[in-house]
Steps between C-alpha positions, in 0.01 A plus 500: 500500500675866372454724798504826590504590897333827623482569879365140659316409208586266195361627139507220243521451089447159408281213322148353651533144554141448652263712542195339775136478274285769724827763519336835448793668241473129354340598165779731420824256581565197358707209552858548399408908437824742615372695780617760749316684829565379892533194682548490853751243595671456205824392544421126413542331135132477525227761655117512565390860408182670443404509150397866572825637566645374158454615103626368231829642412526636195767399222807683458518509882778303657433340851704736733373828296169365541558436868603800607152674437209414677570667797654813386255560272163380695635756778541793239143460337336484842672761670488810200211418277276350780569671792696790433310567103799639365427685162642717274717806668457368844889565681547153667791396739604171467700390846854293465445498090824259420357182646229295302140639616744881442563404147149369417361789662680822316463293164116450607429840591664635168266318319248671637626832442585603845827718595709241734742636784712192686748403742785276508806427754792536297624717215531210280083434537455845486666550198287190286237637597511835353576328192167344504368869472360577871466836581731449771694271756563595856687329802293195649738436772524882677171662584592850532714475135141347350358768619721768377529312178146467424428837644704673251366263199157543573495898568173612580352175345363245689442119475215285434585190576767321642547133549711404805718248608751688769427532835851645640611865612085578494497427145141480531423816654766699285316354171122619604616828558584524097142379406246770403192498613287194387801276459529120491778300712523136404710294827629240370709399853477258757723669804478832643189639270235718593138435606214639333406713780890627536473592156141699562632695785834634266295500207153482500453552160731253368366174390738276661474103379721191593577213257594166593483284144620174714114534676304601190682136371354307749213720545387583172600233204307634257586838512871407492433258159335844309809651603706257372276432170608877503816498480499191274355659220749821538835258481314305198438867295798603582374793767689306812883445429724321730661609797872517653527180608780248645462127443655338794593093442573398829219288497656309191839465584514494908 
């Protein structure tokens, strides 16, 4: 099985080999078909997973490419067009951009038309991101220098939406203040985040949401299989293209 790891969670790309008769996703996956989506527990030569969290995978697509998807891009569709509605012109800050859910998000949000600000920890991130055409990058490891940064970018702009993942140096609490009024903030942490009612008393008139795609798996099937029929289609027309991604063959070799 070709895998690619993402926090405790295994995302898979590879062939059906049974498929049980009253399986809900059954009508869409066939016996021998190439798939990819999630399977908890994965690390096996064989695994048991619900036909709702796989799609075909479409051709063209190697197994690790494939792999590396599902919950990148799940996270991304959920957080700005569901519960942030990003659209066209919206300024959007995308929290600790370099990393996978970073990437997917500034590429995302450009599609949409939005003006994306970012942060990074090192020059080197920084730098590759620019060159994916944000607006800007500021410092994701020094609060007051993100501040500063973004202060001066942004002038007497302010932000729509951001989606968060930083919870250090009052990240948090640094980041509302930029939001205008009406703003979205997407969580998408487990440690140190706000609640609902600390966000209400800083801003009140901030929608505040927080996204955990592990429980909408479990939780919601479905949903998670119309995202993933989603993003099938887009890598099969050619509107998805692969992500950065390292192929590790340690489970191969030893």
């Amino acid at each position: 099985c070709t895998l690619a790891t993402q926090a405790s969670r295994v995302w898979i790309a590879r062939a059906v080999v049974s498929l049980p008769k009253t399986a809900a996703a059954s009508q869409s996956l066939r016996f021998g078909d190439r798939t990819f989506g999630i399977a908890f527990g994965c690390l096996r030569s064989f695994v048991t997973a619900n036909a709702l969290l796989l799609v075909a995978r479409p051709d063209g697509w190697s197994h690790a490419d494939a792999s590396a998807l599902p919950t990148v891009y799940t996270t991304v569709v959920v957080a700005l067009r569901e519960l942030a509605q990003v659209k066209k012109g919206d300024r959007v800050l995308v929290h600790a951009a370099a990393g996978g859910v970073g990437l997917t998000a500034v590429r995302y949000a450009q599609q949409l038309g939005a003006i994306v600000y970012t942060t990074a920890g090192s020059d080197e991130k920084r730098e590759h991101l620019m060159g994916l055409g944000v607006a800007h990058c500021a410092n994701s490891r020094n609060g007051d220098l993100f501040e500063e940064e973004l202060g001066q970018c942004l002038g007497e702009h302010r932000l729509d939406v951001v989606l968060n993942s930083l919870s250090h140096d009052g990240f948090v609490g640094r980041s509302l203040r930029f939001l205008g009024t009406g703003g979205r903030f997407v969580e998408l942490g487990k440690r140190g985040i706000w609640t609902k009612q600390e966000v209400a008393k800083e801003r009140p008139d901030v929608r505040y949401e927080v996204l955990a795609m592990d429980a909408l798996c479990e939780q919601e099937p479905g949903r998670f299989q119309l995202l993933m029929r989603r993003l099938s289609t887009a890598m099969a027309c050619g509107d998805w293209v692969p992500m950065p991604t390292t192929l590790f063959e340690g489970f191969q070799s030893g």
